[in-house]
DRENTORKOL-3810 file (N, C-alpha, C; in nm, 4 decimals):
REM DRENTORKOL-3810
@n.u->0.0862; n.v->-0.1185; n.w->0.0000; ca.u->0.0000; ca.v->0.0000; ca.w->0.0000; c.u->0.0902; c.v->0.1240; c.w->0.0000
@n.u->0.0621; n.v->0.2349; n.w->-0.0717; ca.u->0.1497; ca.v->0.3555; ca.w->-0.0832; c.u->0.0954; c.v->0.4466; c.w->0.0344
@n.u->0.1952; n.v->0.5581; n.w->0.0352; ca.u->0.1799; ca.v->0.6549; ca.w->0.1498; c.u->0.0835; c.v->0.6990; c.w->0.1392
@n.u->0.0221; n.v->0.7342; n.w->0.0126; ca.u->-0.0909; ca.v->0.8318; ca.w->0.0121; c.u->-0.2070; c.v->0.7566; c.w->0.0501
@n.u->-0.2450; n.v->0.6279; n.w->0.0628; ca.u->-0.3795; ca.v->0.5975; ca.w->0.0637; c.u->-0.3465; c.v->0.4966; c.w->0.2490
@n.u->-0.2431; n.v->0.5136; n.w->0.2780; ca.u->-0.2140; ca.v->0.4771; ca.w->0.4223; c.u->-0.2461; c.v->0.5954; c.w->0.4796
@n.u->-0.1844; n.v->0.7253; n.w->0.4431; ca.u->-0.2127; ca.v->0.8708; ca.w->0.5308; c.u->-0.3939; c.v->0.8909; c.w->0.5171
@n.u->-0.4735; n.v->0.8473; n.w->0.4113; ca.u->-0.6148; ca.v->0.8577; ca.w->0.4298; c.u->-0.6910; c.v->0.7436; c.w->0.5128
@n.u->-0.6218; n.v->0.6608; n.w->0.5128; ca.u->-0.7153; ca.v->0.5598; ca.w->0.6202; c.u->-0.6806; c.v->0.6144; c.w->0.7152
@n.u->-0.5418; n.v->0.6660; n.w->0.7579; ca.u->-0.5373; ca.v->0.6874; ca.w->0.8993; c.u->-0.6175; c.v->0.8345; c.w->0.9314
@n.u->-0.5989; n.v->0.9452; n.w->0.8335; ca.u->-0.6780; ca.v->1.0213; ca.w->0.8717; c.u->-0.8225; c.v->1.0328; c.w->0.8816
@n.u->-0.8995; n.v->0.9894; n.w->0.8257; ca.u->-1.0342; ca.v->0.8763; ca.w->0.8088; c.u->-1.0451; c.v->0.8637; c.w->0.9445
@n.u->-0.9473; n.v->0.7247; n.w->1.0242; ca.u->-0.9814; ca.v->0.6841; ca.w->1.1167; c.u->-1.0025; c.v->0.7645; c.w->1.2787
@n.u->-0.8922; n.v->0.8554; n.w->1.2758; ca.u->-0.8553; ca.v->0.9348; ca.w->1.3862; c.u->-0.9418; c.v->0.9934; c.w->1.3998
@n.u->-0.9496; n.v->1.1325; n.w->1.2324; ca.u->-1.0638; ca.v->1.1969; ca.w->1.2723; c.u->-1.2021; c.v->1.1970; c.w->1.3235
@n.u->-1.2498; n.v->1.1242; n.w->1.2617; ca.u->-1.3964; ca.v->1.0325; ca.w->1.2733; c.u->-1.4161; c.v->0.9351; c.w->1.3865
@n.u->-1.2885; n.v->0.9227; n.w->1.4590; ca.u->-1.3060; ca.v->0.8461; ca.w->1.5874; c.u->-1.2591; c.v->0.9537; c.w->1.7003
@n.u->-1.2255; n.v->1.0756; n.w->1.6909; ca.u->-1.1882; ca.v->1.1749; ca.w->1.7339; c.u->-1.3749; c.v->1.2930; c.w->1.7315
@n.u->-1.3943; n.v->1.3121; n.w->1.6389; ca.u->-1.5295; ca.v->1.3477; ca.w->1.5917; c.u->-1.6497; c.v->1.3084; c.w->1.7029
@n.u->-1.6395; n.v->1.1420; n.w->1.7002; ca.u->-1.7274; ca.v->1.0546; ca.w->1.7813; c.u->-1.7007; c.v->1.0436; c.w->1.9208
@n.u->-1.6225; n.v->1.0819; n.w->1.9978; ca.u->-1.5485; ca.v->1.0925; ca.w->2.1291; c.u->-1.5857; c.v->1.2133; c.w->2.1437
@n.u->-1.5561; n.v->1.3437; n.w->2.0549; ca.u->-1.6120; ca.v->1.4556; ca.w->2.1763; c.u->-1.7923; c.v->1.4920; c.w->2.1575
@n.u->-1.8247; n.v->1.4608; n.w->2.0505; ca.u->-2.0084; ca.v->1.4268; ca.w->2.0790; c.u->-2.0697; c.v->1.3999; c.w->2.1470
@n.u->-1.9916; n.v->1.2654; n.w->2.1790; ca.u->-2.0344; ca.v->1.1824; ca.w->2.3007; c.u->-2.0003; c.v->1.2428; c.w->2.4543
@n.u->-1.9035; n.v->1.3267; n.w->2.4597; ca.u->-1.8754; ca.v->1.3540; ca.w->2.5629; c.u->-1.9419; c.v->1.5144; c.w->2.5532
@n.u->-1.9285; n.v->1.5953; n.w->2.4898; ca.u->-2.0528; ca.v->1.6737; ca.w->2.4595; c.u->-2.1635; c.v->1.6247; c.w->2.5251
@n.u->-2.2616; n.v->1.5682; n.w->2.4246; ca.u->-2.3768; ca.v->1.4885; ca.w->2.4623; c.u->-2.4275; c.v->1.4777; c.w->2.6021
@n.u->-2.3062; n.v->1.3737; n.w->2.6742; ca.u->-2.3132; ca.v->1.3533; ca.w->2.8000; c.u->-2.3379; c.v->1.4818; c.w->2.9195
@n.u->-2.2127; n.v->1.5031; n.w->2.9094; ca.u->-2.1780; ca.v->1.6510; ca.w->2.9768; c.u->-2.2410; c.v->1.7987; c.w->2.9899
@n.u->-2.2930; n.v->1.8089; n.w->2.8342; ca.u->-2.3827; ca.v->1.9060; ca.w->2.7974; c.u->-2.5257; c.v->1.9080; c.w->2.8567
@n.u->-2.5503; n.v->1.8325; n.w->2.8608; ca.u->-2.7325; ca.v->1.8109; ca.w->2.9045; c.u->-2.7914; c.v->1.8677; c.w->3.0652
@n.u->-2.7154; n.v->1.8894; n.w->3.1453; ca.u->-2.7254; ca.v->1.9579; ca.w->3.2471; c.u->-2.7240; c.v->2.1169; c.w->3.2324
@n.u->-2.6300; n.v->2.1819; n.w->3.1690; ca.u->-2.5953; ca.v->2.2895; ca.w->3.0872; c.u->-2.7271; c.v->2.3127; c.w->3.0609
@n.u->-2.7798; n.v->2.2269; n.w->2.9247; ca.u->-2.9066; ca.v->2.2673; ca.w->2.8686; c.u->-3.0264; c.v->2.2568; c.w->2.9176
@n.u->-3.0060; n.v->2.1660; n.w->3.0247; ca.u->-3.1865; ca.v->2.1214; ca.w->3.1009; c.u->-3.1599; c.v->2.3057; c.w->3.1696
@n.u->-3.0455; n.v->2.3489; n.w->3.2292; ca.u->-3.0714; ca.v->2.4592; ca.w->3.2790; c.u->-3.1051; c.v->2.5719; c.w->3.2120
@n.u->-3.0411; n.v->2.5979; n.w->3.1115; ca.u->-3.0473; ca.v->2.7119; ca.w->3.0012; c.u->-3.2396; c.v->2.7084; c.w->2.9236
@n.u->-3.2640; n.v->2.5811; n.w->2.9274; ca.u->-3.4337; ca.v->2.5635; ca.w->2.9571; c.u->-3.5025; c.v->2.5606; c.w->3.0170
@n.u->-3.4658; n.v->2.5891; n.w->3.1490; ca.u->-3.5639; ca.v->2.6619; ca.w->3.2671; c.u->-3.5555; c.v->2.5019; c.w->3.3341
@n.u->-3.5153; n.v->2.4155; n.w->3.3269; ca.u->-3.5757; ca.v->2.2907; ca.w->3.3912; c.u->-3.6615; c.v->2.1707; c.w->3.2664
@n.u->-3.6516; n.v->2.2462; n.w->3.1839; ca.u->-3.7581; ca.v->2.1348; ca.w->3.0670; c.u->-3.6730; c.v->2.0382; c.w->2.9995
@n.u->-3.6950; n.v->1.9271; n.w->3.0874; ca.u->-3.5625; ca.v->1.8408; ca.w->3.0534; c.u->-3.6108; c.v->1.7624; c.w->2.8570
@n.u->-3.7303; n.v->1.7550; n.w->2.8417; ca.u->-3.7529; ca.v->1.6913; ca.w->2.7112; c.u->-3.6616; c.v->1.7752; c.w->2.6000
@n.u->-3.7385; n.v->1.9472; n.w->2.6397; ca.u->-3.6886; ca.v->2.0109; ca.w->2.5246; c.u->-3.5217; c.v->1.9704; c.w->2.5008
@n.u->-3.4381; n.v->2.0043; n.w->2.6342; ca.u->-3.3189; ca.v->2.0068; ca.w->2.6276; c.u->-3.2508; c.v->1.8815; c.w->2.5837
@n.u->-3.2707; n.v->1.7477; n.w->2.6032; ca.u->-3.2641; ca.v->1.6730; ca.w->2.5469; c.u->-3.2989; c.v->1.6495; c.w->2.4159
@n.u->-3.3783; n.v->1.7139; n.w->2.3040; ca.u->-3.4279; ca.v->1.7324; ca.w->2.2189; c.u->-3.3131; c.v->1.7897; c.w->2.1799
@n.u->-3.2855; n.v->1.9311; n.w->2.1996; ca.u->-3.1573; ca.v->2.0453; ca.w->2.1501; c.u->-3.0718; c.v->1.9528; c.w->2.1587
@n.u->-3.0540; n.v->1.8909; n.w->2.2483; ca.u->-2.9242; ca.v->1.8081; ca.w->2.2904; c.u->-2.8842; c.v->1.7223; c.w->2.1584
@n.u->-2.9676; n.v->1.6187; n.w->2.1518; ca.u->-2.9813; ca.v->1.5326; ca.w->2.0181; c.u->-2.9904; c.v->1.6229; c.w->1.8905
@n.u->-3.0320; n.v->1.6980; n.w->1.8676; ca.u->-3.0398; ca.v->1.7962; ca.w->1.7131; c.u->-2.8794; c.v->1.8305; c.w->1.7197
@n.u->-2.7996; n.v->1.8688; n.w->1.8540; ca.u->-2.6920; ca.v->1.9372; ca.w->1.8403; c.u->-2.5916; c.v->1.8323; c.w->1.7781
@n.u->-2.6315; n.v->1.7045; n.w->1.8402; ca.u->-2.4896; ca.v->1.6083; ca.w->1.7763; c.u->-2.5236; c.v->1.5740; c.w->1.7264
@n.u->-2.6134; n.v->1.5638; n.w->1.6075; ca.u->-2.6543; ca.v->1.5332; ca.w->1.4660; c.u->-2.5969; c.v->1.5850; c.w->1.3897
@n.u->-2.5953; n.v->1.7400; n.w->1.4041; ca.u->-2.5751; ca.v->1.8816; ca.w->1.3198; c.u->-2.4421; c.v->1.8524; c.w->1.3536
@n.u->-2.3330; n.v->1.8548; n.w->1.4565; ca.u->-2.2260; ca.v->1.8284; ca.w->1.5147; c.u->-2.1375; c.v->1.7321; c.w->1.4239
@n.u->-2.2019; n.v->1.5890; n.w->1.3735; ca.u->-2.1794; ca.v->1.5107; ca.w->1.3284; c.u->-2.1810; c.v->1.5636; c.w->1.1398
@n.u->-2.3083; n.v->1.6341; n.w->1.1082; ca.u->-2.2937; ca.v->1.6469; ca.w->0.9962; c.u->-2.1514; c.v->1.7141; c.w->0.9927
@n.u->-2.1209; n.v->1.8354; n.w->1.0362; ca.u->-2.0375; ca.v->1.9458; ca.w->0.9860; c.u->-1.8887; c.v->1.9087; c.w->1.0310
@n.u->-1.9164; n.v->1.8446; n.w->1.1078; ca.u->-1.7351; ca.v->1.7412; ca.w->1.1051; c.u->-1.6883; c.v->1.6506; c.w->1.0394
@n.u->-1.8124; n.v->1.5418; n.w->1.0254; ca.u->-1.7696; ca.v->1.4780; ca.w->0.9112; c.u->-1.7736; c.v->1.4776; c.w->0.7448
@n.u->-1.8568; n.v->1.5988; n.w->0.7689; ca.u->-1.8252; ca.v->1.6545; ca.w->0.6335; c.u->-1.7622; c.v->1.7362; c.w->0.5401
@n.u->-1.6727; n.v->1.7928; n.w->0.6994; ca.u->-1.5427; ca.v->1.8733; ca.w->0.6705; c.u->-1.4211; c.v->1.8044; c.w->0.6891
@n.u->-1.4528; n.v->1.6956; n.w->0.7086; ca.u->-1.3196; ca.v->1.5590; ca.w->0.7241; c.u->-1.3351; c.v->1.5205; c.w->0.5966
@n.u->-1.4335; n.v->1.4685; n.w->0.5159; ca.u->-1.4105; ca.v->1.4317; ca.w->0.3725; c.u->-1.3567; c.v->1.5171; c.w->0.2878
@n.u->-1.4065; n.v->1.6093; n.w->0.3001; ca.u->-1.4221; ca.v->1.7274; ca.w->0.2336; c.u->-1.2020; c.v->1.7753; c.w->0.1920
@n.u->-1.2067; n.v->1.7424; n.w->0.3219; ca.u->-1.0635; ca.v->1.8350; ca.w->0.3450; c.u->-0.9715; c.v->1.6782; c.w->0.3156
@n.u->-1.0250; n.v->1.5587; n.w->0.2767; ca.u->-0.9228; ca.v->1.4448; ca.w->0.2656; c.u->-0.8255; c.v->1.4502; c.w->0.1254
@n.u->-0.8743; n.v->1.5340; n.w->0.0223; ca.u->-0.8075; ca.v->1.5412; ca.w->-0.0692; c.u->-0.7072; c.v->1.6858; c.w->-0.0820
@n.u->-0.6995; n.v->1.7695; n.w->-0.0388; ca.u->-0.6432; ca.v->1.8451; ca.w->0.0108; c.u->-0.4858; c.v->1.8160; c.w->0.1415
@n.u->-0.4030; n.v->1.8807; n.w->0.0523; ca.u->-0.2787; ca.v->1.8934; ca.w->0.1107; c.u->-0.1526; c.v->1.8065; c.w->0.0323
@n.u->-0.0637; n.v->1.8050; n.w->0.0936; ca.u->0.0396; ca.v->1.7261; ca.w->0.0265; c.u->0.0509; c.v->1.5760; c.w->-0.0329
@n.u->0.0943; n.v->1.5216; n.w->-0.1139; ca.u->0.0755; ca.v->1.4437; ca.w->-0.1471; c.u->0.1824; c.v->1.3581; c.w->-0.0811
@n.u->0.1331; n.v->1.2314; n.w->0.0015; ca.u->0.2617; ca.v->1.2111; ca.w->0.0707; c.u->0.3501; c.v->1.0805; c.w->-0.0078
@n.u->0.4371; n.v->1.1241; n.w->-0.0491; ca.u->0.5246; ca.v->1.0478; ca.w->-0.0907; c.u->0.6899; c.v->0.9728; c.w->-0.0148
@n.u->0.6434; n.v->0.9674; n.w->0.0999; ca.u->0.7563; ca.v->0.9205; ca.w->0.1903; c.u->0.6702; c.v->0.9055; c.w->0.3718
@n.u->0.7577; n.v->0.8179; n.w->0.4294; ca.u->0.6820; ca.v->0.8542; ca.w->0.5752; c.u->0.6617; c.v->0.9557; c.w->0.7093
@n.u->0.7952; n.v->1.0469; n.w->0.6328; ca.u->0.8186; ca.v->1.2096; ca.w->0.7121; c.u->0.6500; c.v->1.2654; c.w->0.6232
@n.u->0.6702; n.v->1.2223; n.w->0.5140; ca.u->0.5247; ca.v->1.3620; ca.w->0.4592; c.u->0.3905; c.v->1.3043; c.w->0.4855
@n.u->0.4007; n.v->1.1640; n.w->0.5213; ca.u->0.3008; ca.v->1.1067; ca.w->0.5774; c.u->0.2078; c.v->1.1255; c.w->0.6770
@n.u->0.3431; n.v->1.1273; n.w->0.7659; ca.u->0.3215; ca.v->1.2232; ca.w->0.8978; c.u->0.2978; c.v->1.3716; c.w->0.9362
@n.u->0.3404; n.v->1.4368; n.w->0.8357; ca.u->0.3423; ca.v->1.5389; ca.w->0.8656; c.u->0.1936; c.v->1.6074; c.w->0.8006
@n.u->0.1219; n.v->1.5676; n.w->0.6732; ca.u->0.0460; ca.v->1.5782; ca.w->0.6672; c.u->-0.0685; c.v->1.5236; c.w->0.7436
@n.u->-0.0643; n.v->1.4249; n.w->0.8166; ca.u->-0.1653; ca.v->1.3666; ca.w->0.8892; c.u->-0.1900; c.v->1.4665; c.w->0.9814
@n.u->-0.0471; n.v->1.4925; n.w->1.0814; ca.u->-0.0512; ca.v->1.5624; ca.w->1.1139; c.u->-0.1735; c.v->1.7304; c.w->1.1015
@n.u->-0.1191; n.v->1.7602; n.w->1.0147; ca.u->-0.1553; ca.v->1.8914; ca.w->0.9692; c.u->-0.3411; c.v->1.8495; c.w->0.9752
@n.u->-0.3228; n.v->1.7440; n.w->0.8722; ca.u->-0.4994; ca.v->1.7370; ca.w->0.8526; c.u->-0.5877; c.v->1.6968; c.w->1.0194
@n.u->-0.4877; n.v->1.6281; n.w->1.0992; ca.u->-0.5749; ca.v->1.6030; ca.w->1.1982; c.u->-0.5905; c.v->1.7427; c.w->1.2913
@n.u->-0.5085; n.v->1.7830; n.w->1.2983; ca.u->-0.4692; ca.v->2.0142; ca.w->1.3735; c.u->-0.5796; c.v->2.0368; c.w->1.2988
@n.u->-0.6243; n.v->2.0665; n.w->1.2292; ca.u->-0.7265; ca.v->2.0769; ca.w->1.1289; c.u->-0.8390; c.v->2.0259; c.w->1.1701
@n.u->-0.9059; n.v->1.9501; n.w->1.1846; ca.u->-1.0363; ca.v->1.8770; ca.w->1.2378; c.u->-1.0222; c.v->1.9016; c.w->1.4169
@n.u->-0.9176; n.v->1.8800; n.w->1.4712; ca.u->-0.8950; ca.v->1.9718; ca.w->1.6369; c.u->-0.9789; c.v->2.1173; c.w->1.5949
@n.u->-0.8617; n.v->2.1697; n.w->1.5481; ca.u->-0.9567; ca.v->2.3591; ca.w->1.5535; c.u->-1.0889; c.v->2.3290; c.w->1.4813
@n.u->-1.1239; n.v->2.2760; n.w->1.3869; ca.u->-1.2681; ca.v->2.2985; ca.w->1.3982; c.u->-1.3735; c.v->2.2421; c.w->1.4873
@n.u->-1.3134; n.v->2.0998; n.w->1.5755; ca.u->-1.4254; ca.v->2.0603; ca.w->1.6784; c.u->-1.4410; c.v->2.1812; c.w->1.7587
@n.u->-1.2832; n.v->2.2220; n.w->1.8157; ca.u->-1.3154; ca.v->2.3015; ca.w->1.9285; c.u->-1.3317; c.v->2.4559; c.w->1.8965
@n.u->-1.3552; n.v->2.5041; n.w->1.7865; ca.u->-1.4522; ca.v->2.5892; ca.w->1.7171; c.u->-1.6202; c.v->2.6050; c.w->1.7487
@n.u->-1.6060; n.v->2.4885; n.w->1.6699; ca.u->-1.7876; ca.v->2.4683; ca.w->1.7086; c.u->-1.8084; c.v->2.4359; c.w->1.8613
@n.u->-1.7473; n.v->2.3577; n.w->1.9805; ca.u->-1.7645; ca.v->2.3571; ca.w->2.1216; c.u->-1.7847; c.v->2.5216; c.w->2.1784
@n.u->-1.6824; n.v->2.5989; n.w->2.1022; ca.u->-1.6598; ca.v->2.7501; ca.w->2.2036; c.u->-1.8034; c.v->2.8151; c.w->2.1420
@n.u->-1.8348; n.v->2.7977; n.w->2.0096; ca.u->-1.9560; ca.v->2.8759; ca.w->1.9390; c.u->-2.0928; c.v->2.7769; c.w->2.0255
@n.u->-2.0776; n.v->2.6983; n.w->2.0532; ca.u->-2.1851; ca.v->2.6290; ca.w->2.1350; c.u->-2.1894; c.v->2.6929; c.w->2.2445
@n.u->-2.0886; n.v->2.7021; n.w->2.3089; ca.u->-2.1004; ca.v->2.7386; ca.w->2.4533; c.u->-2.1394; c.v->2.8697; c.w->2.4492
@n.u->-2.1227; n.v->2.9739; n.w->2.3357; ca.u->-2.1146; ca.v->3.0953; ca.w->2.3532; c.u->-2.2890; c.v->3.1164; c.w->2.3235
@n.u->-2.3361; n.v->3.0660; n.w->2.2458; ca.u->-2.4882; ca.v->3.0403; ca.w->2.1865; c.u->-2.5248; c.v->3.0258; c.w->2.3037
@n.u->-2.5144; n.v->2.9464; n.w->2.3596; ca.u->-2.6198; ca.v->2.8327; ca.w->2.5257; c.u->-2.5872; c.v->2.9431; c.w->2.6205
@n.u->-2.4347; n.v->3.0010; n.w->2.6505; ca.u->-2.4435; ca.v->3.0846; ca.w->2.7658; c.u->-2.5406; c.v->3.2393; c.w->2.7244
@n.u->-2.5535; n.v->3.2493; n.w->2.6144; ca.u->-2.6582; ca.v->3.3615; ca.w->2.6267; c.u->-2.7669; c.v->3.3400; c.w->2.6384
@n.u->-2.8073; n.v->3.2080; n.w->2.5648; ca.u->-2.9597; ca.v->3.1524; ca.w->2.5912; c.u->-2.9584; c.v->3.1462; c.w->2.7936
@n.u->-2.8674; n.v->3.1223; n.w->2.7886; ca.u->-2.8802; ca.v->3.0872; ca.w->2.9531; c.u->-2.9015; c.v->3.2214; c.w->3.0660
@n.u->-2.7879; n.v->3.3227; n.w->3.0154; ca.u->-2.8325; ca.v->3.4476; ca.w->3.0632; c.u->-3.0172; c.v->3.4999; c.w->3.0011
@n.u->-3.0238; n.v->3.4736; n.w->2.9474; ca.u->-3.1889; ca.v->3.5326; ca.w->2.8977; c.u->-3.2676; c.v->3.4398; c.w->2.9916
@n.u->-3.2460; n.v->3.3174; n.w->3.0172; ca.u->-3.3438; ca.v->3.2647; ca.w->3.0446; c.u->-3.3448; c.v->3.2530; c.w->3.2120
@n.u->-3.2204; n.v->3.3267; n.w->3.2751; ca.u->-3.2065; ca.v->3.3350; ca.w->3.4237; c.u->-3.2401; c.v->3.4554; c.w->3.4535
@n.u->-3.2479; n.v->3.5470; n.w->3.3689; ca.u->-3.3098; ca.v->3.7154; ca.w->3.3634; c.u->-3.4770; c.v->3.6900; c.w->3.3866
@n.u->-3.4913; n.v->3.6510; n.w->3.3335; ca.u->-3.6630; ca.v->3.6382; ca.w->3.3533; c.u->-3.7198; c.v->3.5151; c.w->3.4438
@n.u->-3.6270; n.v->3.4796; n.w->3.5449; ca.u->-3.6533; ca.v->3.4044; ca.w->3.6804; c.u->-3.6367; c.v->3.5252; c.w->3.7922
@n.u->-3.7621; n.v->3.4530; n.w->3.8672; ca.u->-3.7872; ca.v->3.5850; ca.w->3.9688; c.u->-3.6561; c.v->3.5870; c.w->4.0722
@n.u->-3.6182; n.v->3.6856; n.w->4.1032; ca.u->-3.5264; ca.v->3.7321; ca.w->4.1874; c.u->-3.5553; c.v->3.6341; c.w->4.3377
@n.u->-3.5037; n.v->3.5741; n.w->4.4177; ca.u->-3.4838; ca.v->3.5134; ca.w->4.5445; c.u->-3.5353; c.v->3.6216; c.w->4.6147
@n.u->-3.5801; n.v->3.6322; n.w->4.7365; ca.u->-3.6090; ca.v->3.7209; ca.w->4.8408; c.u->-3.4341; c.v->3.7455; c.w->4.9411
@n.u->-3.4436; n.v->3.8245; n.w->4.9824; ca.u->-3.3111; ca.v->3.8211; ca.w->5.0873; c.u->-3.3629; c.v->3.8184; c.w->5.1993
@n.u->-3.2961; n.v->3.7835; n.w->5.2716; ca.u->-3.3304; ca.v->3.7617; ca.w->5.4469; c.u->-3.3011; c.v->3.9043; c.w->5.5141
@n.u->-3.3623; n.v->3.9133; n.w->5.6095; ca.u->-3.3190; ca.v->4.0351; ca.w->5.6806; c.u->-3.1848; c.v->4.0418; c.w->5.7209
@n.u->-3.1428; n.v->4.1434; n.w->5.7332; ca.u->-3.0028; ca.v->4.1838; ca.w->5.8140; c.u->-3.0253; c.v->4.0914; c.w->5.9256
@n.u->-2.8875; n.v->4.0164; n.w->5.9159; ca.u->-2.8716; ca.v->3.9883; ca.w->6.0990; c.u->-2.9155; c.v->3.8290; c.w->6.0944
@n.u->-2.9808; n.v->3.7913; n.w->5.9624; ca.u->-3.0395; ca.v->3.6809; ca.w->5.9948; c.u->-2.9488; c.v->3.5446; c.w->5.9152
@n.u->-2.9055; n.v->3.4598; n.w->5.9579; ca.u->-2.7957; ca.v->3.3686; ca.w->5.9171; c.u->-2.9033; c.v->3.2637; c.w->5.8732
@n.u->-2.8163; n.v->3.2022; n.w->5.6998; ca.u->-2.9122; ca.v->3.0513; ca.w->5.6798; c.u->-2.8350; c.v->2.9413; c.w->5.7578
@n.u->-2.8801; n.v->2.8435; n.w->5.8065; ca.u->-2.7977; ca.v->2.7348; ca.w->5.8636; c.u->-2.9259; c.v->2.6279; c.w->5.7887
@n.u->-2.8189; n.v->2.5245; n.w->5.7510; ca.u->-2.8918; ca.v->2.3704; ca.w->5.6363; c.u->-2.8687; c.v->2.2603; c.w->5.7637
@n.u->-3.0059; n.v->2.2167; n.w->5.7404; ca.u->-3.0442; ca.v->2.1169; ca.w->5.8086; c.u->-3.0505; c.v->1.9870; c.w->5.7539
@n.u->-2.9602; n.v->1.9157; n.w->5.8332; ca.u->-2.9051; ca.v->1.7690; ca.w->5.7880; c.u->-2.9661; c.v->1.6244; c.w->5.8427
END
């Protein structure tokens, strides 16, 4: 097998198993985030939740194909590497692209949606909470 079609399975594999690891951990992790940023409505947020790593899934793995023919042609195992390299840096900045544009989307949904929760009462001066165990 030549370099060039060894450097696409491997980039194939990484990315797309790289892709599927932070979704999932997204997915997981995220859903608390979003049940809150929805007031408590755990269906909806789970709903967003699932639409997000769908959409998540389209636009990574379709910027992993997309970008497989692109770059050097590797003709040795330094350019092998080094393009893999490059192409996998490449699918990194765009996961964690779309994670920071997620977070930045949800934390405003989240500020809007803690703005229009009624304010707590305060206790009087002088008066201490103590939690009962």
């Amino acid at each position: 097998m030549n370099w060039i079609i060894m450097t696409y399975v491997a980039y194939l594999a990484i990315s797309v198993a790289l892709t599927v690891w932070v979704a999932r951990t997204l997915h997981k992790s995220g859903r608390i985030f979003l049940v809150d940023s929805f007031l408590g409505n755990e269906k909806l947020a789970d709903s967003v939740n699932h639409l997000l790593v769908v959409g998540f899934y389209l636009i990574n793995i379709g910027y992993v194909t997309l970008a497989l023919k692109y770059g050097v042609a590797a003709a040795s195992a330094q350019e092998a590497v080094e393009t893999l390299s490059t192409k996998v840096g490449l699918v990194l900045l765009v996961l964690g692209g779309m994670h920071f544009f997620n977070l930045y989307v949800f934390t405003k949904m989240r500020k809007r949606a803690l703005a229009g929760r009624p304010v707590p009462p305060f206790l009087p001066a002088g008066v201490a909470m103590t939690s009962v165990h």
